[in-house]
C-alpha positions, 0 to 999 in steps of 0.5 A, spaced: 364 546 286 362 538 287 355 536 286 353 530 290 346 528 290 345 531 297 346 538 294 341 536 288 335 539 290 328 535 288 326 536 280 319 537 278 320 534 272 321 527 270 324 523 266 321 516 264 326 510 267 331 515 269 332 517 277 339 519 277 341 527 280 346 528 276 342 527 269 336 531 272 341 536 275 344 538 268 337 539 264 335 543 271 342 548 270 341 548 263 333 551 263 336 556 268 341 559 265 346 557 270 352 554 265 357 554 270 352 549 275 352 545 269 360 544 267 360 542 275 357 537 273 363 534 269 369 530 271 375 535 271 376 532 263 369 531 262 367 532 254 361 534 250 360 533 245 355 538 241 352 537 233 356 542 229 361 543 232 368 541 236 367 536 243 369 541 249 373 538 254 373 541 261 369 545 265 371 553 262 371 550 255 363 547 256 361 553 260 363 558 254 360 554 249 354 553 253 354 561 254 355 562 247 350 556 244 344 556 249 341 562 251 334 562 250 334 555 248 329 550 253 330 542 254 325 538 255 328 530 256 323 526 256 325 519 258 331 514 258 335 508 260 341 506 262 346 500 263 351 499 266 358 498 263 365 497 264 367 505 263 361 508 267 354 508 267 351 510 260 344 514 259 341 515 252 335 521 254 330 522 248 326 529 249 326 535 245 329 541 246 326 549 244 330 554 241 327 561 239 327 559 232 324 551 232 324 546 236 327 539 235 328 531 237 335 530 241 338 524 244 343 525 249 348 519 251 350 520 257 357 516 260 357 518 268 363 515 272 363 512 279 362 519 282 357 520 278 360 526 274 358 527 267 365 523 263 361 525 256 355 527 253 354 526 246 348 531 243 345 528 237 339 531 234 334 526 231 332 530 224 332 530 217 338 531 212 334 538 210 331 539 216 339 538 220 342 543 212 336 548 216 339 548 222 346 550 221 345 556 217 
């Protein structure tokens, strides 16, 4: 499926100093559950890059991951900036995200290319040595 932004329907949340479909696209897949929506969203060898674990290259591979790790979590960005360089467009979002158990600061460094795929994401949660040691058990 691609995603264009025609087919990216209006969100009610808003992030501060962001008005790309894409970045909005992918936190509205993620809250609803819909991994493989949020995989569309990445180029064919588009990577994530998740805290504690290996990057995940490639629309199957996020899809899983995302099935295994996300459930039940929601994401809630908050505001972003962007510039443009030579490799694509990068995004930096600051917000948090709610798993059932805690809730934590996340940045999220976005690189999108001219289609407005996602090339990456790298997830970076913004917490304490202790706080991270927590987390991972």
């Amino acid at each position: 499926m691609t995603v264009t932004p025609e087919t990216i329907p209006p969100t009610e949340q808003t992030i501060s100093g962001i008005s790309e479909p894409v970045i909005y696209r992918y936190f509205e897949t993620l809250n609803s559950t819909d991994f493989q929506a949020t995989a569309a969203l990445f180029a064919i060898d588009g990577v994530m890059h998740p805290p504690f674990d290996e990057d995940q290259v490639g629309g199957e591979a996020i899809a899983n991951y995302l099935q295994a790790e996300a459930k039940g979590m929601k994401f809630h960005p908050r505001q972003g900036i962007f510039e443009t360089l030579e490799d694509g467009t990068h995004y930096k979002i600051t917000g948090k995200v709610q798993t059932p158990v805690f809730s934590v600061n996340v940045n999220w460094l976005f690189v999108l290319n001219a289609q407005s795929e996602i090339l990456s994401v790298k997830i970076k949660l913004l917490a304490s040595p202790q706080e991270l040691l927590g987390m991972k058990q």
